[in-house]
Residue frames as a rotation matrix with the C-alpha (Angstrom) as fourth column:
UNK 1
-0.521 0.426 0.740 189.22
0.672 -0.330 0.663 34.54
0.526 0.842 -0.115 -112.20
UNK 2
-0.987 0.155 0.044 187.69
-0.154 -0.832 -0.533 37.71
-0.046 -0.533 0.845 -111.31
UNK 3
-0.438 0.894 0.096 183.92
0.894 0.444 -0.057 37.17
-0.094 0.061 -0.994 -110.47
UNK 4
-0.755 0.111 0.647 181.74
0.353 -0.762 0.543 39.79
0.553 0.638 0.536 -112.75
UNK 5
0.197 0.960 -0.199 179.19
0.495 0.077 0.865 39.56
0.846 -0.269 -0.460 -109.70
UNK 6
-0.159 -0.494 -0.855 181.74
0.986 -0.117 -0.115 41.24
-0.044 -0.862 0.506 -107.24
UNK 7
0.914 0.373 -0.158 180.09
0.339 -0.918 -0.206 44.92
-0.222 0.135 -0.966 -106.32
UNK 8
-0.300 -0.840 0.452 182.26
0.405 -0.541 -0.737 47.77
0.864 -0.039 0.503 -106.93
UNK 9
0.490 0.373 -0.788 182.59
0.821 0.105 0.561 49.49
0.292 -0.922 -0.255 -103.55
UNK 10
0.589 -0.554 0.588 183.98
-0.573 -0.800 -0.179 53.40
0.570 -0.231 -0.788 -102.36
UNK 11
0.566 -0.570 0.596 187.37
-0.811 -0.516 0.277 53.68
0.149 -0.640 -0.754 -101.57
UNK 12
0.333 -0.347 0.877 188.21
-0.398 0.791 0.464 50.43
-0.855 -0.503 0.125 -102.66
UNK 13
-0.362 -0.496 -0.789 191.08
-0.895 -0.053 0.444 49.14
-0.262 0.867 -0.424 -105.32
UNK 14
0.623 0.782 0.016 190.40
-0.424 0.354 -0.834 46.80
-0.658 0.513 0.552 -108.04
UNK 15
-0.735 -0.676 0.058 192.63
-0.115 0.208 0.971 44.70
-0.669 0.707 -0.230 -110.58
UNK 16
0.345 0.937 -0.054 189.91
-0.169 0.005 -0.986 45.58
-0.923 0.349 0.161 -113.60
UNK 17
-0.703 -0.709 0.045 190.05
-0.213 0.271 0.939 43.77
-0.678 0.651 -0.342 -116.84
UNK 18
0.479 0.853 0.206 188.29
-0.311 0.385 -0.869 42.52
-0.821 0.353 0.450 -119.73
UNK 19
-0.376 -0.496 0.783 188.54
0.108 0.815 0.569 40.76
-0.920 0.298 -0.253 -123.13
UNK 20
-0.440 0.618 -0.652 187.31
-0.890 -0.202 0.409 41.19
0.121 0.760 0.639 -127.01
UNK 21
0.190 0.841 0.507 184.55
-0.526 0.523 -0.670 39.32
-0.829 -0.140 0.542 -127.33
UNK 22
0.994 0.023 0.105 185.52
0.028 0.890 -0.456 35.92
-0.104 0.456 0.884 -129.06
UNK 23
-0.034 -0.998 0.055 188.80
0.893 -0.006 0.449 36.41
-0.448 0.064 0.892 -131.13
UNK 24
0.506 -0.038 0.862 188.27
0.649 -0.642 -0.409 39.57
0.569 0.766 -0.300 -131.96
UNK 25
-0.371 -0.898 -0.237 191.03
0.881 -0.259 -0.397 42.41
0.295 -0.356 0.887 -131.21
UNK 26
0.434 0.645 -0.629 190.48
0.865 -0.493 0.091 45.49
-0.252 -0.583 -0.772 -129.42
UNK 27
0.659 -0.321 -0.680 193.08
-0.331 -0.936 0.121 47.53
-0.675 0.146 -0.723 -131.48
UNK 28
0.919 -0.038 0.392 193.83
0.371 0.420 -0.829 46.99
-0.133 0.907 0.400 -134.76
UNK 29
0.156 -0.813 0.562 196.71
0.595 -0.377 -0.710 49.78
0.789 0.444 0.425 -135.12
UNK 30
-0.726 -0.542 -0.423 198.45
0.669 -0.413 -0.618 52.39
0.161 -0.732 0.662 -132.34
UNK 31
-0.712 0.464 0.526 195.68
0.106 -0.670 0.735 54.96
0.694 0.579 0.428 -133.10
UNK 32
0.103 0.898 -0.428 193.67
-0.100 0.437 0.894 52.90
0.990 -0.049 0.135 -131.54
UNK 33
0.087 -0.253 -0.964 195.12
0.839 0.541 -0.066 52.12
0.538 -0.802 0.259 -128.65
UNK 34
-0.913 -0.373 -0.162 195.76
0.399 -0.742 -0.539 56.09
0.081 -0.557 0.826 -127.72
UNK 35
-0.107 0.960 0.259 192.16
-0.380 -0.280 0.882 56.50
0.919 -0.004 0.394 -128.11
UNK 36
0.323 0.061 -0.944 191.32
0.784 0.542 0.303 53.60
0.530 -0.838 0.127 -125.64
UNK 37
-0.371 -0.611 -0.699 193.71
0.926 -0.188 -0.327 55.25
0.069 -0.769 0.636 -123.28
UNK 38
-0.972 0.103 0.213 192.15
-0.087 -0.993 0.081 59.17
0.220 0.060 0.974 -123.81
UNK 39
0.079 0.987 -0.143 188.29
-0.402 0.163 0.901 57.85
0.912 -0.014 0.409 -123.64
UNK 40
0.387 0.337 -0.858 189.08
0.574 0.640 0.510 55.83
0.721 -0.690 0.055 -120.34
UNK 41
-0.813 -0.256 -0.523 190.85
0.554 -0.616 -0.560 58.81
-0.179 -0.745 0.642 -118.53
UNK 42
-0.612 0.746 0.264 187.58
-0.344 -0.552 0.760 60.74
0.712 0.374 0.594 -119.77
UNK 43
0.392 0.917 -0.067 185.24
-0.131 0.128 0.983 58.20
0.910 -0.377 0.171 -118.15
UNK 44
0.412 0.044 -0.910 187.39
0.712 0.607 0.352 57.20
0.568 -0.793 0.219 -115.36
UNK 45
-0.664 -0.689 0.291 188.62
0.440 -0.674 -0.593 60.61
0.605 -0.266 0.751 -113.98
UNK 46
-0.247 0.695 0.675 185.37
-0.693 -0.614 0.378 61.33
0.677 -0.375 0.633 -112.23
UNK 47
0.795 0.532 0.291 185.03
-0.585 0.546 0.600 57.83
0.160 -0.647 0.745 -110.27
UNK 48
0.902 -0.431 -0.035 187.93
0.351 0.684 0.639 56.48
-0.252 -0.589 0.768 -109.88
UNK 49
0.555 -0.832 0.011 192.25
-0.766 -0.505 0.398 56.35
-0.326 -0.230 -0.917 -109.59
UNK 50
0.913 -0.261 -0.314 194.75
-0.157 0.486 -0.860 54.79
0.377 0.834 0.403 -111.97
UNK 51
0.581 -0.739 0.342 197.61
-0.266 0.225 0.937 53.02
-0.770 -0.635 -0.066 -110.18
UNK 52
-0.470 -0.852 0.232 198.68
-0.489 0.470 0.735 51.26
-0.735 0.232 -0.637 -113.22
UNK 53
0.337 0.903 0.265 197.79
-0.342 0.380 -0.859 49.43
-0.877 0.199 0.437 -116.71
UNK 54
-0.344 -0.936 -0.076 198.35
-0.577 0.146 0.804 47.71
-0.741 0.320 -0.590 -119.76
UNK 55
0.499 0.710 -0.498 196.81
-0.622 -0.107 -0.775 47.48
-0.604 0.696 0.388 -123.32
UNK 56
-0.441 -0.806 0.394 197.10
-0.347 0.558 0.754 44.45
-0.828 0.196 -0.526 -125.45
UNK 57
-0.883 0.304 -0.357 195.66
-0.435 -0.249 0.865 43.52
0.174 0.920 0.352 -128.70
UNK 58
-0.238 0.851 -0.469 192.84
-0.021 0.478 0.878 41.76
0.971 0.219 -0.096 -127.44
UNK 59
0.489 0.277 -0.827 192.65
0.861 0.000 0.509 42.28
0.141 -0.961 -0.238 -123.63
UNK 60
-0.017 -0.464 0.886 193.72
-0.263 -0.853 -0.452 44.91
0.965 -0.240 -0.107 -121.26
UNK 61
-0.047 -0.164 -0.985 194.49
0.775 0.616 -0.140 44.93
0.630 -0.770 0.098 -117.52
UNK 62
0.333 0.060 0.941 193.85
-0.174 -0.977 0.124 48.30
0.927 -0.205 -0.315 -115.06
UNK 63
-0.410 0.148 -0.900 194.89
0.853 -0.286 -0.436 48.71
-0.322 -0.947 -0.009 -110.92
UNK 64
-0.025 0.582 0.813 192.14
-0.370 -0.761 0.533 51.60
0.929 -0.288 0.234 -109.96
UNK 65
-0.854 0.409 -0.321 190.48
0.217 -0.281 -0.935 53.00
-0.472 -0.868 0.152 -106.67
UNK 66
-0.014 0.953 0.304 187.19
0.816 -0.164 0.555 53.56
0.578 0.256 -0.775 -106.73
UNK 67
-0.589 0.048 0.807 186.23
-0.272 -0.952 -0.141 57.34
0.761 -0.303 0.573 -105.47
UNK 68
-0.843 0.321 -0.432 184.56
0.522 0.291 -0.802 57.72
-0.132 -0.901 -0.413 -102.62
UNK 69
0.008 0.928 0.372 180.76
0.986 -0.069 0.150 58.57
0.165 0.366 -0.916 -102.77
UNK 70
0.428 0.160 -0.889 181.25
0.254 -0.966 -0.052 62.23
-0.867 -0.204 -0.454 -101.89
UNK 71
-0.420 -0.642 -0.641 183.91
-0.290 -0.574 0.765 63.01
-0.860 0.508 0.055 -104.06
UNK 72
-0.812 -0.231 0.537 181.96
0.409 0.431 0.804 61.55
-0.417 0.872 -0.256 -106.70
UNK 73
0.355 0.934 -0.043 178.81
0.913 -0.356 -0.198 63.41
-0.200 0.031 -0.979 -105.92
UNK 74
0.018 -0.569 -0.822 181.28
0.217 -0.801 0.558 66.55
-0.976 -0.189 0.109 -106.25
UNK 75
-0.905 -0.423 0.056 181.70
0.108 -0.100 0.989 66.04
-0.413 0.901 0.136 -109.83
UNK 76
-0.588 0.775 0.231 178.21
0.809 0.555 0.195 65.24
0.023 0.301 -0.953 -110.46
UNK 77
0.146 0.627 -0.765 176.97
0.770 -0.558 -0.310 68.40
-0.622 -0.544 -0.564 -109.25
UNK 78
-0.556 -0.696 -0.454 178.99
0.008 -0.551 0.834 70.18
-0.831 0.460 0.312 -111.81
UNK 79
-0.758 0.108 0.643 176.70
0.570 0.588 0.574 69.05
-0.316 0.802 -0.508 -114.31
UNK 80
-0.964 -0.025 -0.264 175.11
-0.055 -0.955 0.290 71.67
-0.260 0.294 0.920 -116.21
UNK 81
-0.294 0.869 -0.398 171.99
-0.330 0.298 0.896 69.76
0.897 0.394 0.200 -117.84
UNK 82
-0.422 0.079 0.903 169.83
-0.907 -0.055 -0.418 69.30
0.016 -0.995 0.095 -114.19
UNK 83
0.735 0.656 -0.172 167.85
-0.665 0.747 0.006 66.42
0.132 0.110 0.985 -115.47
UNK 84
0.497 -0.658 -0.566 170.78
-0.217 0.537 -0.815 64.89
0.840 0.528 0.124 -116.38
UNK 85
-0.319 -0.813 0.487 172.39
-0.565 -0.250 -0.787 65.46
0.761 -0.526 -0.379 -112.86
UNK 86
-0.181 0.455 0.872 169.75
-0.960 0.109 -0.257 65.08
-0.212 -0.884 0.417 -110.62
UNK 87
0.902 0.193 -0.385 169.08
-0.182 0.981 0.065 60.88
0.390 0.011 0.921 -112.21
UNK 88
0.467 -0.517 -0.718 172.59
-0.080 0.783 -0.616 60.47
0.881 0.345 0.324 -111.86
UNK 89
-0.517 -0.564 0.643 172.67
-0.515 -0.395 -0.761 61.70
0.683 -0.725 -0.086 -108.75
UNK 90
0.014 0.535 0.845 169.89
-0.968 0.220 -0.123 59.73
-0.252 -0.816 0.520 -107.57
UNK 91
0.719 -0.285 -0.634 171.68
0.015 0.918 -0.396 56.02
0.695 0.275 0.665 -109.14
UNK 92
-0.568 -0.734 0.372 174.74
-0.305 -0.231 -0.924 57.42
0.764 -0.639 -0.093 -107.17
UNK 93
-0.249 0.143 0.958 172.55
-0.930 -0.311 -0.196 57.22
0.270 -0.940 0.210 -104.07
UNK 94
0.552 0.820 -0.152 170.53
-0.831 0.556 -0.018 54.52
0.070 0.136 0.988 -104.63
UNK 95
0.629 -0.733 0.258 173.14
0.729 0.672 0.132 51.20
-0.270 0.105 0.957 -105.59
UNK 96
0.396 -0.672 -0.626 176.40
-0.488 -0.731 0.476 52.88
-0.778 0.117 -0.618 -105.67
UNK 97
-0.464 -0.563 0.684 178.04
0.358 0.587 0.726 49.75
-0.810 0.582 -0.071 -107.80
UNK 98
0.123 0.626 0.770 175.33
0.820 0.373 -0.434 49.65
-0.559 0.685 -0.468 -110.33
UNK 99
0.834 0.043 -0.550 176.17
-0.008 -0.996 -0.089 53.59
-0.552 0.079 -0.830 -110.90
UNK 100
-0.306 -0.950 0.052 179.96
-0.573 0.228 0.787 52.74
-0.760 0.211 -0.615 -111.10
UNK 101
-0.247 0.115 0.962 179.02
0.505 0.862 0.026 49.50
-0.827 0.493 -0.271 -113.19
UNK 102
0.687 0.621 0.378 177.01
0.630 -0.250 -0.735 52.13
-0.362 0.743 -0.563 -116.02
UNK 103
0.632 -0.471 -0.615 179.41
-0.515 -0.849 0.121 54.86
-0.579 0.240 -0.779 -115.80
UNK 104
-0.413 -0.702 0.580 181.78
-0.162 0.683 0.712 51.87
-0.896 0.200 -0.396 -116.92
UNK 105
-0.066 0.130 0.989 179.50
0.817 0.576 -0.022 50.77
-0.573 0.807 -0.144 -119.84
UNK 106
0.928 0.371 -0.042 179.17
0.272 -0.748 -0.605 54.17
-0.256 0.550 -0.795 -121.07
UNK 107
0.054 -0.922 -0.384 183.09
-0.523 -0.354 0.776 54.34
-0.851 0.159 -0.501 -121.74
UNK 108
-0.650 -0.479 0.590 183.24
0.072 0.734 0.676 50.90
-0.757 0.481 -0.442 -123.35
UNK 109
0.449 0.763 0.464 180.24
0.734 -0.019 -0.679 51.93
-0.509 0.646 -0.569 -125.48
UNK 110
0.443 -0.657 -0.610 181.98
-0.075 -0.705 0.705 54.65
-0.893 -0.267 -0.362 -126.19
UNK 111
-0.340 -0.936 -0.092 184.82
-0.635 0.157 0.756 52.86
-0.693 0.316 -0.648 -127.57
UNK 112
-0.298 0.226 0.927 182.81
0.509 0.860 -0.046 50.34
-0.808 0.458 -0.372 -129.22
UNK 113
0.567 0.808 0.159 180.76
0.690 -0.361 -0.628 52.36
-0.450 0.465 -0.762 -131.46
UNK 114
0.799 -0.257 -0.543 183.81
-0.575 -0.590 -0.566 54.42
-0.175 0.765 -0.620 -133.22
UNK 115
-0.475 -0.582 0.660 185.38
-0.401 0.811 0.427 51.32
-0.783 -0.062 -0.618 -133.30
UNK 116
0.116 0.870 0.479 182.87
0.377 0.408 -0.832 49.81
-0.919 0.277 -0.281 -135.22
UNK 117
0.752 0.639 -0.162 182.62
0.189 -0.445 -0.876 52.58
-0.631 0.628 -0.455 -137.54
UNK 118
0.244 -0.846 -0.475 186.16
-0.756 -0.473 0.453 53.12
-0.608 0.248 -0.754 -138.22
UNK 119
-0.865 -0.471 0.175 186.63
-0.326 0.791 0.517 49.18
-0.382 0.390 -0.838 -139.28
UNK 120
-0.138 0.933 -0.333 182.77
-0.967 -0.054 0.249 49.19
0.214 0.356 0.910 -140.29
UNK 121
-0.845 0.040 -0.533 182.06
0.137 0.980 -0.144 46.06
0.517 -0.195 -0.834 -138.32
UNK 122
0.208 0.972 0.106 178.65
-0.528 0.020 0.849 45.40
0.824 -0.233 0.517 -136.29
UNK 123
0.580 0.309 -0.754 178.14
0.167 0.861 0.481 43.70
0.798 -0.405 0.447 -132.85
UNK 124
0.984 -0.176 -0.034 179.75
-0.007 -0.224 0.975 43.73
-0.179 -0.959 -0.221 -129.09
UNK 125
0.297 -0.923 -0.247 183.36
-0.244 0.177 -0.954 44.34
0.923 0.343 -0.173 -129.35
UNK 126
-0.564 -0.763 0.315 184.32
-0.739 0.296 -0.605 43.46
0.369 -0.575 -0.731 -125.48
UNK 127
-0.653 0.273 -0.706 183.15
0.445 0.893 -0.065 40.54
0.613 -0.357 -0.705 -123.63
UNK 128
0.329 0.846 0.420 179.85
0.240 -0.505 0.829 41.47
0.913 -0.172 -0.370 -121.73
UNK 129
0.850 0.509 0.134 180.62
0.156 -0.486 0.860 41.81
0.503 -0.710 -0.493 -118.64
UNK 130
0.140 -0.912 0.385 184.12
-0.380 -0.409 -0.830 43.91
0.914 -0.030 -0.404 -117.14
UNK 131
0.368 -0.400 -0.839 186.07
0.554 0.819 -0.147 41.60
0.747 -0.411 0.523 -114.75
UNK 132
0.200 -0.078 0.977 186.90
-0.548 -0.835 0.045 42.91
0.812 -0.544 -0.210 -111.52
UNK 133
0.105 -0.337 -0.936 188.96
0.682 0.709 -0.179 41.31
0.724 -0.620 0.304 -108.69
UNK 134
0.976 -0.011 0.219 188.95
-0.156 -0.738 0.657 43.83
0.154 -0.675 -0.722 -105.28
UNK 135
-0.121 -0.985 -0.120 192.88
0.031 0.117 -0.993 44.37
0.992 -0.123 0.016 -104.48
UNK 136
0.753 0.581 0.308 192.47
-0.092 -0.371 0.924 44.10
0.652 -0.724 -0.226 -100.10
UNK 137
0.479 -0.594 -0.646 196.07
0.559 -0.361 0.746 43.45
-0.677 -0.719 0.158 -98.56
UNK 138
0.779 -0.293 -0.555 197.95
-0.265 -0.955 0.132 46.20
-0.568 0.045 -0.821 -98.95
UNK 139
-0.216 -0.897 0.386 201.57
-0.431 0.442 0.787 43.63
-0.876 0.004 -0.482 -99.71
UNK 140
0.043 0.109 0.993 199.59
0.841 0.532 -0.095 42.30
-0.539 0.840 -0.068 -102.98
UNK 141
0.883 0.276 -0.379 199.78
-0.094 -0.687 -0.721 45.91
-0.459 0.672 -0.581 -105.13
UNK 142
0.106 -0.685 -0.721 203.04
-0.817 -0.473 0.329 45.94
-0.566 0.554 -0.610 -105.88
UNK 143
-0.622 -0.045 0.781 202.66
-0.012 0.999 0.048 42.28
-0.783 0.021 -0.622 -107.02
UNK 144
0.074 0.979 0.189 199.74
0.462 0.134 -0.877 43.36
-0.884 0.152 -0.443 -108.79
UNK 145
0.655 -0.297 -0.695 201.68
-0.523 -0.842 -0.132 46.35
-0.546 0.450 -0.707 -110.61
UNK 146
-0.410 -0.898 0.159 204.07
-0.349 0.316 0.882 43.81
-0.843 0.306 -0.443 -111.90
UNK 147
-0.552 0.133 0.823 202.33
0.261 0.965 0.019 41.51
-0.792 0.225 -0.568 -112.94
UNK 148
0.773 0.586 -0.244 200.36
0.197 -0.587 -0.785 44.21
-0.603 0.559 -0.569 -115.31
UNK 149
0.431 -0.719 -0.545 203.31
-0.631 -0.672 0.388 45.19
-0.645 0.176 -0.743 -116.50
UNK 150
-0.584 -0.793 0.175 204.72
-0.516 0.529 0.674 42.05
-0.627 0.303 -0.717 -117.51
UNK 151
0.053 0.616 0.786 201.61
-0.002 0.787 -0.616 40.77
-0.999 0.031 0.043 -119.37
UNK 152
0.860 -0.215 -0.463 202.28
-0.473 0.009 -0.881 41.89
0.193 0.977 -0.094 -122.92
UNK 153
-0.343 -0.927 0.148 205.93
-0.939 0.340 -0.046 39.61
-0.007 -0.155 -0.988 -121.82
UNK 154
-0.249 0.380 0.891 203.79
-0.253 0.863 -0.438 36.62
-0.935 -0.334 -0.119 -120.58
UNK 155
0.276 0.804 0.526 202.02
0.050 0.535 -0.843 36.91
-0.960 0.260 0.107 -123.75
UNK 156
-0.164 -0.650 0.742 204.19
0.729 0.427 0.535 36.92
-0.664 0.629 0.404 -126.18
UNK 157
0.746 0.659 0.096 203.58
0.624 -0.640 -0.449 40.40
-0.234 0.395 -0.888 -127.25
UNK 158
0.577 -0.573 0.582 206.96
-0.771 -0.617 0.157 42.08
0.269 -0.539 -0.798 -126.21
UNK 159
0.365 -0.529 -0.766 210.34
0.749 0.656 -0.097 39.98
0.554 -0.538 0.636 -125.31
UNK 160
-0.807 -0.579 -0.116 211.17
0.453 -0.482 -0.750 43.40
0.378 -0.658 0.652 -122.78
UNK 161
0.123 0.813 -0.569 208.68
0.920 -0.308 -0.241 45.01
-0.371 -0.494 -0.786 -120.40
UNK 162
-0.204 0.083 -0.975 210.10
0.190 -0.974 -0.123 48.35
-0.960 -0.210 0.183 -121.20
UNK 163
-0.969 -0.231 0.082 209.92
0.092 -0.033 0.995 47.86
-0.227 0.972 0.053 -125.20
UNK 164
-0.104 0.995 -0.007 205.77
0.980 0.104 0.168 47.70
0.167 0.011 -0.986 -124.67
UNK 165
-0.887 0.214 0.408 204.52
-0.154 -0.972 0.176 51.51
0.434 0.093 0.896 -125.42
UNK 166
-0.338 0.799 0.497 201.23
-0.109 -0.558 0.823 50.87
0.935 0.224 0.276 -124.49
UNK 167
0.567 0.471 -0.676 201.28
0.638 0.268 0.722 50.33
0.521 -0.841 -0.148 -120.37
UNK 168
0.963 -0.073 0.261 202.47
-0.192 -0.861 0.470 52.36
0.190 -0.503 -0.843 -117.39
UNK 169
0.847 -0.531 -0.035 205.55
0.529 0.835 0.150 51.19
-0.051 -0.145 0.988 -117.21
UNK 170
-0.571 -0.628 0.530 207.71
0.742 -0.671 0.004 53.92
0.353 0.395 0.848 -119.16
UNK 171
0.434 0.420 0.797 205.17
0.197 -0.908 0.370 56.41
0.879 -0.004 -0.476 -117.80
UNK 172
0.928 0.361 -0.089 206.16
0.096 -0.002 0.995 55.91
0.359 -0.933 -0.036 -114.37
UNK 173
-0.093 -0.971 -0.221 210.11
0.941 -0.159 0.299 55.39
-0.326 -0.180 0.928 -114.33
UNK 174
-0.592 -0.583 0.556 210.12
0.775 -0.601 0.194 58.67
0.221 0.546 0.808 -116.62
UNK 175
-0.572 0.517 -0.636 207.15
0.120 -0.715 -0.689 60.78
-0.811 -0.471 0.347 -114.68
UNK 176
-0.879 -0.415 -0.235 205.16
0.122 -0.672 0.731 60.95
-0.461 0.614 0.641 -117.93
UNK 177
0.036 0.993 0.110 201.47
0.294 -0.116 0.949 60.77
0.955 -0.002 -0.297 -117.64
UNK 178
-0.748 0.156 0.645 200.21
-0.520 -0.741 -0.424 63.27
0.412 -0.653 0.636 -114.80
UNK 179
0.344 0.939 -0.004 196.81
-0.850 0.312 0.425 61.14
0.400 -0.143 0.905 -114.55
UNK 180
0.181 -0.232 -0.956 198.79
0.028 0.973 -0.231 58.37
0.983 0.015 0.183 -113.17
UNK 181
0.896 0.115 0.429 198.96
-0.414 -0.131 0.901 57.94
0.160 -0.985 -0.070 -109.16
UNK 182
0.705 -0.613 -0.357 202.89
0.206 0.659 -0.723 57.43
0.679 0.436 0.591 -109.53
UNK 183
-0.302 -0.781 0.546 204.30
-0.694 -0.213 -0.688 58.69
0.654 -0.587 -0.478 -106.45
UNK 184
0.632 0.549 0.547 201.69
-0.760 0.576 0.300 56.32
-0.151 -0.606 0.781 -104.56
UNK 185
0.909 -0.096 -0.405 202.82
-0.050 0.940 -0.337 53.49
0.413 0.326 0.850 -106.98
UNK 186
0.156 -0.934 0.320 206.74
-0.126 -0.341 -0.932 54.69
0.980 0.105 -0.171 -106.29
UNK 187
-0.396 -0.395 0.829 206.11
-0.841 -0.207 -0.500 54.60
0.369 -0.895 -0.250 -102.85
UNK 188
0.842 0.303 0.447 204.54
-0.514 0.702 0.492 51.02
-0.165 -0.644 0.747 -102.18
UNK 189
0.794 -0.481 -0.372 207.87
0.445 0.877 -0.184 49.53
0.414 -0.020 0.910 -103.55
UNK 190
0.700 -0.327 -0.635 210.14
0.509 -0.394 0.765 52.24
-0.501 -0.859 -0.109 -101.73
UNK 191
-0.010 -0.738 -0.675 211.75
-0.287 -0.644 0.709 54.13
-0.958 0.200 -0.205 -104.53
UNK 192
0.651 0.032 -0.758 211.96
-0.753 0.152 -0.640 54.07
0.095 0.988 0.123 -108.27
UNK 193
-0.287 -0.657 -0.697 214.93
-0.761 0.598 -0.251 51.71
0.582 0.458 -0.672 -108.45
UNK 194
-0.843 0.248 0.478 213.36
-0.045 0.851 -0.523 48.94
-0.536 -0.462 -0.706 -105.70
UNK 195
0.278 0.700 -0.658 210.43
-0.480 -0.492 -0.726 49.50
-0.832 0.517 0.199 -108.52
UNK 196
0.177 -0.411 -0.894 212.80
-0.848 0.397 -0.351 48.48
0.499 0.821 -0.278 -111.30
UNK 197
-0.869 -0.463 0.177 214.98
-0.495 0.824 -0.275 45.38
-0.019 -0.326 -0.945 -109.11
UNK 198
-0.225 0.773 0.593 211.00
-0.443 0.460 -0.769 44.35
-0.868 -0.436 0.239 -108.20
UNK 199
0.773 0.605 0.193 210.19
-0.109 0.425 -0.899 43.95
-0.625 0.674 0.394 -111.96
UNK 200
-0.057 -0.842 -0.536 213.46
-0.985 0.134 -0.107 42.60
0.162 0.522 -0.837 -113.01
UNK 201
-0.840 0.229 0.492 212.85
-0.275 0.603 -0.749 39.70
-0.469 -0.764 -0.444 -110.20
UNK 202
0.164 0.970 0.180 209.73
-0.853 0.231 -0.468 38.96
-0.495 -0.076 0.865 -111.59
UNK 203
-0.760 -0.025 0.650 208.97
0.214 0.934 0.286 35.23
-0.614 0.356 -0.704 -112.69
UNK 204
-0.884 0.287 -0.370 207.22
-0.461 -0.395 0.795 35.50
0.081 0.873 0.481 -116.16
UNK 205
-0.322 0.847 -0.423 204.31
0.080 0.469 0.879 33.00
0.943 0.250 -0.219 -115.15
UNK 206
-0.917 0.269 -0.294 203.50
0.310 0.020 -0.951 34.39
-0.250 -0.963 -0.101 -111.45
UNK 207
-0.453 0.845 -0.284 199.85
0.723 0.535 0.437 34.11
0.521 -0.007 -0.853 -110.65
UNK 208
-0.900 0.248 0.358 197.63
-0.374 -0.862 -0.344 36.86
0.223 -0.443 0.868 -109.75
């Protein structure tokens, strides 16, 4: 389990996840789910890199990089409203996680709150706090990339990995999301087709 007390840190990947809060679903219809996926390249294109993910009715799974504190102070500076810039520039200094950690709740608010309105419901729609496991040898990503992949399989969402629309999977064999870090991903298993043979090979209940 991913301990919600682990900092976020610059320059350092991440298998980030989370859960609706009880049994409730995080996407009701497809709509939904391309929101999700347009609101989190929104918040997460200024602080961090997208290796890889996968959206399920009630949970989701990400591989990211955190940015490095410059390059995030780059974006920040861009910011037109100075009040606005200069606090977040001085959270940025101050606890870098805790920055990272808000910029995070200000997506999932976000999402919560035309959620809500769309199904008129009330109350937290993900589990407080977003799970986060650092990713540190280098030989566990592609492991990591599978195993994202295959979770709408594991769970019993999908009986094919490639038949799931809503993870990187088809983006990557076919080049079709720019915002994805697919030549990295392409190169940790040496080529698109040692890519495919890797997640053919996979064992539906491997452990991450």
């Amino acid at each position: 389990m991913g301990n919600k007390r682990v900092p976020f840190e610059e320059n350092t990947f991440y298998h980030f996840y989370n859960h609706g809060n009880a049994s409730d679903n995080l996407f009701r219809e497809k709509e939904n789910y391309y929101y999700f996926l347009e609101k989190y390249y929104e918040y997460s294109t200024p602080i961090a890199r997208t290796y890889a993910y996968c959206l399920m009715p009630n949970h989701f799974h990400f591989f990211i990089q955190i940015k490095g504190k410059a390059e995030i102070e780059a974006y920040l500076e861009k910011i037109k409203d100075q009040e606005r810039r200069l606090k977040r520039l001085k959270m940025l200094d101050e606890h870098f996680s805790n920055f990272i950690s808000s910029w995070w709740a200000s997506f999932f608010n976000a999402y919560s709150k035309a959620f809500n309105k769309m199904y008129k419901r009330r109350g937290s729609l993900f589990l407080e706090n977003v799970q986060r496991k650092p990713v540190l040898k280098a030989d566990y990503r592609k492991h990591l990339v599978r195993y994202i992949h295959k979770n709408a399989v594991v769970h019993g969402f999908t009986k094919e990995i490639h038949h799931w629309p809503f993870s990187s999977y088809n983006d990557i064999i076919y080049n079709s999301d720019p915002r994805l870090l697919r030549e990295e991903v392409i190169s940790w298993f040496g080529g698109l087709q040692p890519f495919l043979d890797f997640h053919a090979a996979a064992e539906d209940g491997e452990d991450i």
